[in-house]
DOKEZA-957888 format. One record per atom (N, C-alpha, C): residue in one letter; chain; y, z, x. Coordinates in nm, 3 decimals, decimal comma. Example, Ala and Ser with C-alpha at 12.3 -4.5 7.8 and 13.67 -1.06 7.14 Angstrom:
<nodes>
NODE|A|A|-0,569|0,780|1,319;
NODE|A|A|-0,450|0,780|1,230;
NODE|A|A|-0,330|0,780|1,320;
NODE|S|A|-0,225|0,708|1,285;
NODE|S|A|-0,106|0,714|1,367;
NODE|S|A|0,003|0,787|1,290;
</nodes>
This chain:
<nodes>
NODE|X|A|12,480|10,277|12,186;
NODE|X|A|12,464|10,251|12,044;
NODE|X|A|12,585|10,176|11,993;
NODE|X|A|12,574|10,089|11,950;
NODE|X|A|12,677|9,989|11,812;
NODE|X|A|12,681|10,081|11,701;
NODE|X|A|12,775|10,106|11,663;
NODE|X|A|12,774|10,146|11,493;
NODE|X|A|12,788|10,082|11,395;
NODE|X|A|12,855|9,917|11,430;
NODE|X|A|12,774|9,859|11,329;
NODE|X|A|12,634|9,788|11,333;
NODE|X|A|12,574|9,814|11,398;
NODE|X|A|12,434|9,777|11,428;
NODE|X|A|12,329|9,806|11,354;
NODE|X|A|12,276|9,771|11,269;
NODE|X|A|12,162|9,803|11,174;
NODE|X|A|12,028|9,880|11,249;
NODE|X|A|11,993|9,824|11,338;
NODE|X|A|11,846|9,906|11,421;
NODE|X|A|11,956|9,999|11,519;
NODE|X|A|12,050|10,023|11,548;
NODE|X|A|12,120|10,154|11,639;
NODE|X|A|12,128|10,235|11,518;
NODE|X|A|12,177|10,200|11,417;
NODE|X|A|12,169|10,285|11,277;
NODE|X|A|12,046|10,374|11,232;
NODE|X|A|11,930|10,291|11,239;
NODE|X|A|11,759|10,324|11,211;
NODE|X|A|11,711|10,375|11,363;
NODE|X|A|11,765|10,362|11,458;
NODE|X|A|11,734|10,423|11,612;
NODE|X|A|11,810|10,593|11,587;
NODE|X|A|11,885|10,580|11,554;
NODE|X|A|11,986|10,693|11,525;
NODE|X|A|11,918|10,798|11,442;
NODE|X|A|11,862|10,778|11,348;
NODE|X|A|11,820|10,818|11,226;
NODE|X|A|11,856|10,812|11,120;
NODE|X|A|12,011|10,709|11,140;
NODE|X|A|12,127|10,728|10,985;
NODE|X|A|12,042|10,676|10,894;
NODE|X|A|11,989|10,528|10,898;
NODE|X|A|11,916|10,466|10,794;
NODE|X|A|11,746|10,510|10,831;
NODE|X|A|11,691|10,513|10,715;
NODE|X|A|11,569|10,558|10,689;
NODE|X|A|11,487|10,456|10,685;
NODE|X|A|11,374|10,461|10,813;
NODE|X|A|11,287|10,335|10,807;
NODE|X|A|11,114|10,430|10,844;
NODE|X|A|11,007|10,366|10,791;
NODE|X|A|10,886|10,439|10,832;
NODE|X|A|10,850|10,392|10,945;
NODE|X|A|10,898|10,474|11,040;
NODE|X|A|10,829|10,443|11,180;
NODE|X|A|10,705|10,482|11,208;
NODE|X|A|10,622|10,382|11,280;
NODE|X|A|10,495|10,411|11,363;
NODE|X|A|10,466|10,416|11,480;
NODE|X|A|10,591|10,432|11,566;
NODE|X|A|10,592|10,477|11,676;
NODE|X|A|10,684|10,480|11,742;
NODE|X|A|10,740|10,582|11,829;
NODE|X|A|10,866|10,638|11,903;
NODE|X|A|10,826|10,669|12,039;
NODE|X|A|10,941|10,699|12,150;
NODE|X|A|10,932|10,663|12,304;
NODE|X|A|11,043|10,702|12,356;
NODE|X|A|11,043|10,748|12,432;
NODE|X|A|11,193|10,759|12,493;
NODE|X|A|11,231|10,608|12,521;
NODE|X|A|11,192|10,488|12,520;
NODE|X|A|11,273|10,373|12,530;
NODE|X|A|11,245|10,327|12,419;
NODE|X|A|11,168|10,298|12,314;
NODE|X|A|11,133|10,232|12,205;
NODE|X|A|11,094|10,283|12,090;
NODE|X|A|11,124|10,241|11,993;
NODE|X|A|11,082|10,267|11,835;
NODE|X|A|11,016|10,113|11,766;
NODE|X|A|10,927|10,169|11,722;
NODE|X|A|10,853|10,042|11,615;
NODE|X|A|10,844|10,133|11,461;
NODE|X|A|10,834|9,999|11,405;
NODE|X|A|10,879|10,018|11,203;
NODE|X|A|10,809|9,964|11,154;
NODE|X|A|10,824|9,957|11,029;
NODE|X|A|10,701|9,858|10,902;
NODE|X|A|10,843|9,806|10,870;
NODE|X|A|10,831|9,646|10,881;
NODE|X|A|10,921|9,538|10,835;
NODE|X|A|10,992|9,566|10,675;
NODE|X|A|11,035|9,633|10,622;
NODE|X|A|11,060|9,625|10,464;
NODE|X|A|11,011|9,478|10,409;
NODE|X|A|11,042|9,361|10,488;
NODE|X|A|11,041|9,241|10,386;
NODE|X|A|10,878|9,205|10,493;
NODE|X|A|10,776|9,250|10,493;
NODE|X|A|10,670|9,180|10,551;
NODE|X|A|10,627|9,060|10,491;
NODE|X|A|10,561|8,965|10,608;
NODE|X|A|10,553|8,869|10,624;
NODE|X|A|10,422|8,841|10,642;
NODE|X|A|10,332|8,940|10,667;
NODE|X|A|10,205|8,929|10,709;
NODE|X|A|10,141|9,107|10,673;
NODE|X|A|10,053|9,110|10,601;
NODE|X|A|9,957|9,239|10,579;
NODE|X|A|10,019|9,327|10,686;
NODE|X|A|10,033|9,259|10,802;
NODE|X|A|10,101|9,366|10,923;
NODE|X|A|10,238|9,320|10,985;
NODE|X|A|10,322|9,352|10,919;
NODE|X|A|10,443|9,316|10,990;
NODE|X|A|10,519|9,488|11,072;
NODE|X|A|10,542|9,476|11,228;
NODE|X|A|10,636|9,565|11,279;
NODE|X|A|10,693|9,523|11,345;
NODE|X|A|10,827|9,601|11,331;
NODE|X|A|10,960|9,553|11,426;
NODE|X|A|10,959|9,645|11,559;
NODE|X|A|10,923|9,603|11,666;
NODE|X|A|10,986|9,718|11,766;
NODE|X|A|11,082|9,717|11,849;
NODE|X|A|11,133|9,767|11,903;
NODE|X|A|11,297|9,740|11,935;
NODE|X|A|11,356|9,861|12,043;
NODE|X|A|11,399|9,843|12,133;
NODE|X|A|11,447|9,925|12,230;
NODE|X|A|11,594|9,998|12,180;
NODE|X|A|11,563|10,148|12,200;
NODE|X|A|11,657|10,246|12,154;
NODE|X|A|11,826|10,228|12,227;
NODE|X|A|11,822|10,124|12,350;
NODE|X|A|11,965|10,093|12,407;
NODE|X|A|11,974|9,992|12,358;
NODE|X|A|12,126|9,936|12,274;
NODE|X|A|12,169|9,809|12,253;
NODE|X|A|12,169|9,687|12,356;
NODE|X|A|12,022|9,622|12,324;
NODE|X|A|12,086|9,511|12,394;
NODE|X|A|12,033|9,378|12,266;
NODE|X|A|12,162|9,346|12,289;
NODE|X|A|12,210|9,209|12,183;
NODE|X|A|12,054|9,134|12,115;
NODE|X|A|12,037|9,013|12,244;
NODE|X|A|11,933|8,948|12,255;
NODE|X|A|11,819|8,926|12,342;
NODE|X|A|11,724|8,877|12,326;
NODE|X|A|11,627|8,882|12,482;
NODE|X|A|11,713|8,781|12,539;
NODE|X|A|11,788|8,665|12,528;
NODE|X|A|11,878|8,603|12,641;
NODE|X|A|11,987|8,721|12,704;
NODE|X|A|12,003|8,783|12,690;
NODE|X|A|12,098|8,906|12,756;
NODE|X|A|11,975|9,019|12,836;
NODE|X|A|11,862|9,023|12,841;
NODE|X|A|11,777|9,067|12,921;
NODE|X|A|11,784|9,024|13,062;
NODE|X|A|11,789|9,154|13,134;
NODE|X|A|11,785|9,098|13,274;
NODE|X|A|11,683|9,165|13,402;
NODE|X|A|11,682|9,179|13,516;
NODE|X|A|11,582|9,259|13,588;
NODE|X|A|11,613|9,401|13,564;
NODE|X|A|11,694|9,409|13,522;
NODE|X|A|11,726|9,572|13,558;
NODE|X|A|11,627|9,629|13,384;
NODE|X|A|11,627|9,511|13,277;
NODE|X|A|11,543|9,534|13,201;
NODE|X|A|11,366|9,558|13,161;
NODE|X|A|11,303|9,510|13,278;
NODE|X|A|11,179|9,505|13,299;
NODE|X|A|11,104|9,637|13,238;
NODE|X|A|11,184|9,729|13,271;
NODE|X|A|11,116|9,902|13,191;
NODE|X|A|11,101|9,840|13,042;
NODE|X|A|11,191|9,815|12,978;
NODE|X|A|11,235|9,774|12,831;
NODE|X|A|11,123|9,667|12,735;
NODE|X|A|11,133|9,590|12,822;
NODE|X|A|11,064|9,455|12,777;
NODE|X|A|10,914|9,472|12,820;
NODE|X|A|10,848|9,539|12,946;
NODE|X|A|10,736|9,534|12,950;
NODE|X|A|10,656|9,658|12,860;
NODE|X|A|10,736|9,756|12,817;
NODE|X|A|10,734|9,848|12,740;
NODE|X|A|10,693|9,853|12,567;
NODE|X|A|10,793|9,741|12,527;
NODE|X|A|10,760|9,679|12,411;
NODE|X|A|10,666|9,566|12,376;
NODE|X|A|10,618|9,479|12,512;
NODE|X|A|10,500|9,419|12,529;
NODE|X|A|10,379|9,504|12,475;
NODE|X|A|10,365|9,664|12,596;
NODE|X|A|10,264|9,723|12,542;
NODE|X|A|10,262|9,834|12,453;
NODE|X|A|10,328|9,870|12,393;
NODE|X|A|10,304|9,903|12,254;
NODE|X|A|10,284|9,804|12,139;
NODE|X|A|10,323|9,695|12,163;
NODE|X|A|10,274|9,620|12,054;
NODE|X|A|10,156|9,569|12,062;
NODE|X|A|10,026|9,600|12,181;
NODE|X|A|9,913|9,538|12,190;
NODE|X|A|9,832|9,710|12,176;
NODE|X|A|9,896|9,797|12,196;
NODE|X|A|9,848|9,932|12,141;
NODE|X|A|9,859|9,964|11,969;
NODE|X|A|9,983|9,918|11,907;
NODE|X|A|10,010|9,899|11,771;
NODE|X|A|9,941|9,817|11,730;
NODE|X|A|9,882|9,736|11,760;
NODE|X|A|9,820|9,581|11,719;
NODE|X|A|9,663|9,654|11,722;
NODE|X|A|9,621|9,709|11,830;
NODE|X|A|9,480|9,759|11,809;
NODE|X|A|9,455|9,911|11,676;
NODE|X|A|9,540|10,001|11,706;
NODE|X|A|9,585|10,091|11,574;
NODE|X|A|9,585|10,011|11,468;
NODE|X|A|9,661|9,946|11,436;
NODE|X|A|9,682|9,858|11,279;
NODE|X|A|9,566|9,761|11,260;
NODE|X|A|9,425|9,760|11,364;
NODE|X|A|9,302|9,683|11,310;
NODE|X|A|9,361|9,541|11,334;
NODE|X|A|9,446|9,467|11,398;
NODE|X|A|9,460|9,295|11,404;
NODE|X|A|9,460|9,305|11,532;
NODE|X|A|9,417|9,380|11,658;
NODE|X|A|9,384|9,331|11,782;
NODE|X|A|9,262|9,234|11,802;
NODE|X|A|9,177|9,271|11,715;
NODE|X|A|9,048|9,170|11,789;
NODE|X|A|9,036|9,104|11,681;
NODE|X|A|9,114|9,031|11,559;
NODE|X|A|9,118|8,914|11,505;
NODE|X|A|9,260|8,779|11,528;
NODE|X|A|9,311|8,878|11,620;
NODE|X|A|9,500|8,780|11,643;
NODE|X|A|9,567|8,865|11,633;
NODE|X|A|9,693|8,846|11,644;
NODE|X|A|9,801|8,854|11,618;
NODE|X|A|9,922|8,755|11,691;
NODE|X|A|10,032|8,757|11,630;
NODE|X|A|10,145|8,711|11,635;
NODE|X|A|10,254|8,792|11,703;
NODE|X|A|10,319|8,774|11,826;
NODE|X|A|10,445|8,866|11,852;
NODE|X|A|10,557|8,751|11,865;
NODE|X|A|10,662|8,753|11,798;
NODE|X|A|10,799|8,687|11,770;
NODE|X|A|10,889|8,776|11,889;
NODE|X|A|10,980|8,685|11,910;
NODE|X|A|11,144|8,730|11,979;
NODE|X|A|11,232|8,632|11,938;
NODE|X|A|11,331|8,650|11,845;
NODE|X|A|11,407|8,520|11,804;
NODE|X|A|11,512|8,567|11,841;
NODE|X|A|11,567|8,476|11,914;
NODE|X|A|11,705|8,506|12,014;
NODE|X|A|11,790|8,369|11,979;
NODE|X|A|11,907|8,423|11,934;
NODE|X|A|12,041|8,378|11,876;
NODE|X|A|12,009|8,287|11,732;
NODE|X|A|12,069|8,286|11,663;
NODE|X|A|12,170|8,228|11,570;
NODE|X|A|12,031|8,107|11,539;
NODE|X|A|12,023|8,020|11,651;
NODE|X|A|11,909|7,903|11,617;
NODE|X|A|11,778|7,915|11,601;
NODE|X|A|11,788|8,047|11,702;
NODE|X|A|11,632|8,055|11,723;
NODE|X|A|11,605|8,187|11,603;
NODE|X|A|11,701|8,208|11,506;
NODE|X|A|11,618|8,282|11,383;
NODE|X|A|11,650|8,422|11,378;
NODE|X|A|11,731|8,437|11,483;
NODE|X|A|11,789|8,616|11,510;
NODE|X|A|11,905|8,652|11,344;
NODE|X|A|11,828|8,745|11,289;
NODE|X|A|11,949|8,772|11,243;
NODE|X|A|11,986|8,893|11,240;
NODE|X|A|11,915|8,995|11,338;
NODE|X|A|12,014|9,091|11,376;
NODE|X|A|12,054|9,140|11,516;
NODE|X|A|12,142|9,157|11,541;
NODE|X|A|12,167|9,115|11,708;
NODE|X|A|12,135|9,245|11,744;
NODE|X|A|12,073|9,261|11,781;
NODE|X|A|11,964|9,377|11,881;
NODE|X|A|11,844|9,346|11,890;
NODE|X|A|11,823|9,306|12,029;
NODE|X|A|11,679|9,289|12,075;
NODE|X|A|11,557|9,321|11,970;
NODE|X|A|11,436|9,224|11,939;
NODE|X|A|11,366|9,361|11,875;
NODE|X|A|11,206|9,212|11,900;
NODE|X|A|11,124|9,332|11,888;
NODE|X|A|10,973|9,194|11,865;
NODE|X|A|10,918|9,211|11,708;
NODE|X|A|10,873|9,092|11,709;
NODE|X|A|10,787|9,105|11,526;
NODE|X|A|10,653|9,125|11,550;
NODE|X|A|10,588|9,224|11,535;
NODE|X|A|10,406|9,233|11,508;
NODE|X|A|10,360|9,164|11,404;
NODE|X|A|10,292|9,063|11,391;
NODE|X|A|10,229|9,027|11,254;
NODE|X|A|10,076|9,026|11,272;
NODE|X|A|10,007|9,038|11,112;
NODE|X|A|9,918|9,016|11,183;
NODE|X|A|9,783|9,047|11,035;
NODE|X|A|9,683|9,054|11,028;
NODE|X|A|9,628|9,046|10,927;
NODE|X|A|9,600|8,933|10,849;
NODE|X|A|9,650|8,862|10,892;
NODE|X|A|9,589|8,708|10,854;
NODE|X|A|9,657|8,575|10,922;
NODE|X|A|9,532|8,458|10,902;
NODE|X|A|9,555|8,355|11,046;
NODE|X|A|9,736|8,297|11,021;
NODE|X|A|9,738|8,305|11,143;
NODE|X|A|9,922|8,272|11,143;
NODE|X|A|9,862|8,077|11,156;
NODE|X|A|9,998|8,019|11,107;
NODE|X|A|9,984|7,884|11,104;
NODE|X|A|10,060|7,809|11,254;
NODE|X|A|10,029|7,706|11,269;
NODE|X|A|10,124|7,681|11,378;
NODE|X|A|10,157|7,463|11,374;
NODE|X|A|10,296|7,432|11,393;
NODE|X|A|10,385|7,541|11,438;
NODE|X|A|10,445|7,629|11,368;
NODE|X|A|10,530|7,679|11,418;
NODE|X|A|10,560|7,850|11,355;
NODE|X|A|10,696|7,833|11,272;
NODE|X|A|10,774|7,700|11,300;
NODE|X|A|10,967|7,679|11,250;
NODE|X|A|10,899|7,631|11,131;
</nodes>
């Protein structure tokens, strides 16, 4: 855990977020600032920075948060019309909080491209 880390903070329990689902490796949330009828953040309970800092020894982690978000995605009713899963990794690519995490969106047609 980071302590200054905003999701090690909400992994922790310090900050208060409505989670919809917990794991011994993962937690998923309702976005405060949604973006889509269905926005969730899910995010692995060990600090790691970015998905460019993912490595093999991560595969538990990452294939983990793959499928809960296609299990969350069928729960929240946008599996069998779309959805959207985000990973924005560093500074360019739109990260602005450095801990790994995926975006669920979903509830209505996403546009593309997506920048």
């Amino acid at each position: 855990m980071s302590a200054d880390c905003l999701f090690c903070r909400i992994v922790a329990g310090e900050i208060p977020a409505a989670r919809v689902h917990e794991d011994e490796l993962m937690i998923a949330i309702r976005d405060r600032n949604p973006q889509a009828p269905v926005h969730l953040l899910l995010m692995p309970r060990e600090h790691i920075e970015s998905a460019a800092d993912l490595t093999d020894a991560d595969a538990a982690i990452a294939g983990r948060l793959l499928a809960a978000a296609a299990t969350l995605a069928r729960s929240e009713g946008v599996a069998d019309g779309g959805y959207r899963l985000v990973v924005n990794a560093g500074v360019d690519g739109g990260q602005t909080v450095s801990h790994l995490h995926l975006h669920l969106l979903g509830g209505r047609r996403m546009q593309w491209p997506p920048g």
